[in-house]
TIDRENNU-311984 format. One record per residue (C-alpha): x, y, z. Coordinates in steps of 0.25 Angstrom, whole numbers, plus 5000, padded with zeros to 4 digits. Each point is the difference from the previous one (the first is absolute). Layout:
XYZ
...
***
This chain:
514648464960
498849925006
499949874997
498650014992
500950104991
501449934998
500349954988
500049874996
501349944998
500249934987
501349914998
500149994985
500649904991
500549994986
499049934988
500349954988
499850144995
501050065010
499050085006
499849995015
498949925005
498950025010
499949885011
498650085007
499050004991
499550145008
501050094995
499350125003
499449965011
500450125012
498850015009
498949905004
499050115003
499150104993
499449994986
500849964990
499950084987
500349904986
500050044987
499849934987
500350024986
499950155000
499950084987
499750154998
500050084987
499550114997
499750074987
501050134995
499750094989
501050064991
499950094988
499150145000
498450004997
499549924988
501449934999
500049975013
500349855003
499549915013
501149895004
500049895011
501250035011
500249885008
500450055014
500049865008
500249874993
499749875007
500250055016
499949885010
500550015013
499649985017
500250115009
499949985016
500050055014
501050074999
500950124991
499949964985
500750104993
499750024984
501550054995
500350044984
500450104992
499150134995
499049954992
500049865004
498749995004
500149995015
499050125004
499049934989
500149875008
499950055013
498650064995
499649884994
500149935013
499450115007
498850004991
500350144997
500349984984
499050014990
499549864997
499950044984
501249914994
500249955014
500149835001
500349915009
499549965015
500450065012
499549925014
500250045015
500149865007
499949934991
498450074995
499750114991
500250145005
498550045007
499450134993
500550095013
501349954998
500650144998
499350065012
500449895009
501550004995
501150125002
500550064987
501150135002
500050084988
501650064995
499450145003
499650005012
498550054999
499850075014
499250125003
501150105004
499350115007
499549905011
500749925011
500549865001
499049975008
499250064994
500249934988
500149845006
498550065008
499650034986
500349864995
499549925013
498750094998
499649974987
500849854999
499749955014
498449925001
499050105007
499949905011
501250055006
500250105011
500550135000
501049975009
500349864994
500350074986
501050115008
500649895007
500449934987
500450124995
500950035012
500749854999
500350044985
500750145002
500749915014
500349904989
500650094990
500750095008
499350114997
499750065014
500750115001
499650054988
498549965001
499450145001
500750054989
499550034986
500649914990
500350144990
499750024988
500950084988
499650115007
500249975014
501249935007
499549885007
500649875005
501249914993
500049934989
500149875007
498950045009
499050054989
500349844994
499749935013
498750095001
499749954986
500349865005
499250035014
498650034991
500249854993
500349955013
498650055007
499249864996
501449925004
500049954986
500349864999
500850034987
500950134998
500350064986
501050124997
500650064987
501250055002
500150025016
501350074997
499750094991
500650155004
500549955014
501650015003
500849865001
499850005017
498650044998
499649894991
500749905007
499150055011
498849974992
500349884998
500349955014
498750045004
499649924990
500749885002
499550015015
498550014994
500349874992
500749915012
498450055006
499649884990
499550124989
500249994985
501050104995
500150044983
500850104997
500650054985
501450075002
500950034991
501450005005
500249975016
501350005005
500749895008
499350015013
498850004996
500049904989
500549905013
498650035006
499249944987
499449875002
499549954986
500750074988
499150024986
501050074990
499350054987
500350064986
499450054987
498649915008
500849875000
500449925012
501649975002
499849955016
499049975010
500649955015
500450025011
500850125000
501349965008
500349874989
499750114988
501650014999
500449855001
498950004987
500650094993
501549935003
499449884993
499850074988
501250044999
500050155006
500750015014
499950115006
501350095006
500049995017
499950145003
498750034988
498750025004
499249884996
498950094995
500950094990
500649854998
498749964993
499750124994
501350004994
499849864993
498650044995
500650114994
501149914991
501150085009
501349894997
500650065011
499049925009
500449864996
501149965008
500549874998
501249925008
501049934991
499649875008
498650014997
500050014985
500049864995
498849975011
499450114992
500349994987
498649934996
499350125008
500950104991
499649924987
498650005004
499850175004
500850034987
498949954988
500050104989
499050095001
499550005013
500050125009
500750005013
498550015009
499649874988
500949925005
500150045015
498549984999
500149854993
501149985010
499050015012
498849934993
500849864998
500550025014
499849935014
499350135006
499050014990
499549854998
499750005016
499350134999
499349924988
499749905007
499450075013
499350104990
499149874995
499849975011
499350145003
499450004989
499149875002
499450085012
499850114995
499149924988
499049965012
500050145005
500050074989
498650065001
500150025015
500550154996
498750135002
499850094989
499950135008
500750065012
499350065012
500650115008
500450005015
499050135001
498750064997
499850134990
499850095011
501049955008
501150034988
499450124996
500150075013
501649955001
500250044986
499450145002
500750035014
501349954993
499950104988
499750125009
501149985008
500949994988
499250124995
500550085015
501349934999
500250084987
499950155000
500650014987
498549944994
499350065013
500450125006
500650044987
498950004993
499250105011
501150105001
500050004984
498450024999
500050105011
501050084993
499449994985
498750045008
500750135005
500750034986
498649984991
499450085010
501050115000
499950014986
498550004996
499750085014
498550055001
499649984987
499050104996
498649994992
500550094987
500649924986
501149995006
499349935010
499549894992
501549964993
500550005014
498949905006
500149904987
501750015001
499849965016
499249904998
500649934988
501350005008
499349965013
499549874992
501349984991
500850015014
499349895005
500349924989
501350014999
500150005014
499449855000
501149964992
500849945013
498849915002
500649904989
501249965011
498849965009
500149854995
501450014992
500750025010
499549895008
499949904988
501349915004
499350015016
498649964994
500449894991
500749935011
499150015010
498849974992
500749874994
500449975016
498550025005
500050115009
498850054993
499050004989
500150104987
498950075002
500350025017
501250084996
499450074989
499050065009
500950015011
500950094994
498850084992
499550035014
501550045006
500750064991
499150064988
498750055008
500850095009
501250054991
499050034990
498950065011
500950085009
500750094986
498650044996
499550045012
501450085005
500050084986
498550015000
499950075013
501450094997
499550034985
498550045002
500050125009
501450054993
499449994988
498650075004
499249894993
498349995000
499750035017
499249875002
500149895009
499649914989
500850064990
501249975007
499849865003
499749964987
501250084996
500849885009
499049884996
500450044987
501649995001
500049885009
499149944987
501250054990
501149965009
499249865002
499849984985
501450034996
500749935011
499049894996
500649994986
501450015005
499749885007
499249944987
501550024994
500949985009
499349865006
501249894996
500850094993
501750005007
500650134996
499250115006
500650114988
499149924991
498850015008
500350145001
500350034987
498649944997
499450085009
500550134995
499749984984
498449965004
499950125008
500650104990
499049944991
498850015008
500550165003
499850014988
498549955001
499850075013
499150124994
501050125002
501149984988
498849984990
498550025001
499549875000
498850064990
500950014990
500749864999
499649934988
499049885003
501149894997
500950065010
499150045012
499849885005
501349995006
499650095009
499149905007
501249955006
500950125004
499949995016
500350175001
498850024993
499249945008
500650065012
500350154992
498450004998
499549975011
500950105007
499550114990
498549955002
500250035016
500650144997
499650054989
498449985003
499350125006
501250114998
499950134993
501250064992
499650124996
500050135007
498550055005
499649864992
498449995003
499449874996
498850094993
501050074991
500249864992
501550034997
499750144995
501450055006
501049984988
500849885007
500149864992
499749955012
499250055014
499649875007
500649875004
498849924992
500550074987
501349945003
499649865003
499150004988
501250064990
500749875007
499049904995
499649995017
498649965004
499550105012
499049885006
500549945011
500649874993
500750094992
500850015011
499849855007
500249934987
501550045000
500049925014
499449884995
500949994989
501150035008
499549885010
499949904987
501350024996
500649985014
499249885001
500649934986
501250055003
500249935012
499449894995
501050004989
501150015009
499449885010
499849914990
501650044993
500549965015
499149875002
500549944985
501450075002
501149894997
500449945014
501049914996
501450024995
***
């Protein structure tokens, strides 16, 4: 260990409490360089219902309580049991956490957090939020792209990104794609130092990470947190939240913060934790693992406390003390630590943070700016998406294969249809189902931004780019072409199988007209989908509005015949639109009736001879914005749909 990182050795001595006492009055002090996060007075609530509807009550949890503490150059770990608040407190002090019912001061130096705080710091989520499908380069260029000021070369960027993967000991798996659920791709180990690797991009002065080893074998965490430790002998703040380490990698911690049910029970540095814990009483058995130790006496586990025949008359006041009547075990453990040595100096240093930070306190900007331009992270965000899209053929290819097959199968069945009665059944059956296909067939567009949600939130919050940048940037990627390249392949497949109107501009409308549907109903599954977490749920919503505007399409019912207070509905059925507008372009100008002469004026029996008597039984204008009124409505609802969905994802909830 370096000497900037050693710990500082402590000799201790008995008070009149028969608790050990600190002769340094910087305890916790392991580096003396790089920003030095401190924390004061932290309380975080938040509000829980209970009961069900009209009986449903609001109630005040009280998650943190009372928090203080100084974290330095170095690896602070935050240890406790499950629910003890320590993924809440790492949030806190990455200003990650909703600041509703959130009190207290945090202060970098010894001044308030700046507003790009959480741009300029590292923050690695427990779930690693990597695009699988691309490279780990790839992934570290995405982040130096979009992180990295504009004023920096190309090559200076690559270099950077280079030194990382070098850094990590990612080179020999460089080039190869991370994986997704399903593809194989690298280890587990190395998808978490890729993760680490995009924090890393802006050499972040400070380093927060939830559980590092969550889902990684005992060799390959201890790995991680090597690489750490190495980082934070470099002079780099290092926060972790880890739940239960083993020996060798609790040895590696520097300053130790142990919490449960919100409260503090120990703040220090992390190789004294266990002569703190001898002076209250509870020793800890030579071969234990100091972590399961701690966990153990939080817990109220008796088998924890082990005490020497020799040493129970020096602790017979402790005993006396940690034995009041109705007091919890983590009550006393945490009055214990509040009248002890360790917490007064941190006290004391604390004020004097404090004081500063009254002078400074207004020094702090209201709004962020971000490394790049609009454009800039457009076109990243868009070239990103489309290489996810080609680095999944289950979404891409797929989906082509399917329509192209579909295409041949609706053709096969409704083969050169012919201008009798049977001909006009046929056409209005094809037609429906062309437009109901591309409903349902949109229904995959409501993955677009579900999918991705944990990705967005994480990269917005760490300013690679701006809501709306992304928002367009994956319309322009993703959207436009999947939703483009089906129409156009069942179109040109359908058409000519089908023996539909022989005109050029018959059948281009034809594939304006699905490309507007598809638009339309992959809009609304944005409209729905935008924030939402489970994907069924979108889906399900999805598939219960278009059943219902079916229903309105003008082919299960005449829309003539709907009573007044229920027609309107159909003003806002999608396959309407796109079912008129398909029969306006086909119907318009055809003749069913054998030797039909327009001069005859219907004369020959049939109910109906021409193509305009159908549209008129239908309730479908013959002018020309008969038909182009179906597309301007289309447009309208594309429009406030997406609107909708932009506005879900700028007001989403982006904190935990």
């Amino acid at each position: 260990m370096s000497s900037n990182n050693a710990q500082v050795s402590i000799p201790m001595s008995q008070n009149t409490n028969g608790r050990p006492e600190m002769t340094t009055s910087n305890a916790l002090k392991t580096c003396t360089e790089g920003a030095v996060l401190s924390f004061h007075n932290i309380g975080y609530q938040v509000k829980v219902k209970s009961g069900f509807l009209l009986c449903q009550k609001t109630a005040e949890k009280e998650i943190l309580k009372d928090i203080n503490g100084i974290m330095r150059p170095g690896l602070n770990a935050i240890l406790g049991p499950t629910g003890g608040g320590k993924s809440s407190l790492l949030d806190i002090l990455a200003a990650r956490k909703d600041p509703r019912g959130l009190s207290g001061d945090v202060l970098i130096n010894g001044a308030p957090r700046p507003a790009n705080f959480k741009c300029n710091s590292g923050y690695v989520v427990q779930d690693d939020v990597v695009m699988g499908t691309l490279t780990v380069r790839e992934n570290l260029q995405f982040s130096a792209a979009l992180r990295l000021p504009t004023t920096m070369k190309n090559h200076e960027k690559n270099e950077r990104v280079n030194m990382i993967i070098q850094e990590l000991g990612l080179s020999k798996v460089a080039d190869s794609k991370v994986g997704t659920q399903f593809m194989r791709g690298v280890s587990g180990g190395e998808r978490k130092r890729t993760s680490i690797g995009m924090e890393l991009i802006t050499d972040p002065a400070i380093l927060f990470l939830d559980e590092p080893t969550t889902g990684l074998d005992s060799s390959t965490a201890n790995a991680v947190l090597l690489l750490l430790k190495r980082m934070s002998k470099q002079g780099r703040t290092v926060i972790f939240s880890i739940h239960q380490p083993r020996y060798s990698i609790f040895k590696l911690f520097d300053s130790l913060t142990l919490l449960a049910a919100g409260r503090l029970i120990f703040h220090g540095p992390a190789q004294e934790a266990l002569g703190y814990f001898a002076s209250a009483g509870y020793n800890c058995e030579p071969y234990n693992n100091p972590a399961d130790f701690f966990l153990d006496v939080i817990n109220g586990d008796s088998s924890a406390v082990v005490l020497n025949r020799e040493e129970e008359d020096s602790k017979a006041r402790v005993a006396e003390e940690l034995s009041r009547k109705d007091k919890t075990m983590i009550d006393k453990l945490t009055e214990f630590y509040a009248s002890s040595t360790f917490f007064r100096e941190m006290k004391t240093e604390l004020d004097g943070v404090s004081g500063v930070q009254k002078k400074k306190k207004n020094l702090a900007l209201k709004e962020a700016t971000y490394a790049t331009s609009f454009c800039h992270q457009l076109r990243w965000i868009a070239r990103r998406s489309f290489k996810n899209l080609l680095g999944n053929p289950q979404a891409s290819i797929a989906q082509i294969i399917i329509t192209a097959f579909l295409g041949l199968v609706v053709g096969a069945i409704f083969y050169g249809l012919k201008n009798d009665q049977t001909g006009i059944q046929n056409r209005a059956g094809v037609l429906f189902f062309l437009t109901t296909n591309q409903c349902f067939s949109s229904v995959s567009a409501v993955e677009l931004f579900v999918v991705e949600k944990k990705l967005f939130i994480h990269e917005y919050i760490s300013g690679y780019y701006r809501v709306s940048a992304y928002f367009f940037g994956k319309l322009l990627s993703d959207l436009l072409p999947m939703r483009m390249l089906p129409s156009i392949i069942f179109t040109c497949i359908t058409y000519f199988l089908l023996g539909l109107k022989p005109t050029v501009e018959a059948f281009f409308t034809m594939m304006f007209t699905l490309m507007m549907v598809a638009y339309s109903a992959s809009s609304m599954g944005l409209a729905i989908a935008a924030g939402q977490s489970v994907v069924s749920i979108a889906t399900l919503l999805m598939t219960i509005s278009f059943v219902f505007m079916m229903m309105f399409s003008g082919l299960l019912v005449n829309l003539t015949t709907i009573v007044p207070w229920l027609s309107w509905l159909q003003y806002f059925s999608i396959p309407r639109y796109g079912f008129a507008a398909l029969e306006h372009n086909e119907f318009l100008g055809q003749h069913f009736c054998p030797g039909f002469n327009a001069t005859m004026n219907n004369t020959c029996g049939y109910a109906i001879c021409t193509g305009e008597e159908f549209l008129v039984n239908q309730g479908i204008d013959l002018s020309p914005w008969g038909l182009w009124r179906n597309h301007v409505a289309l447009a309208c609802m594309i429009i406030i749909f997406l609107t909708i969905a932009y506005l879900k994802l700028l007001f989403l909830k982006k904190f935990s």
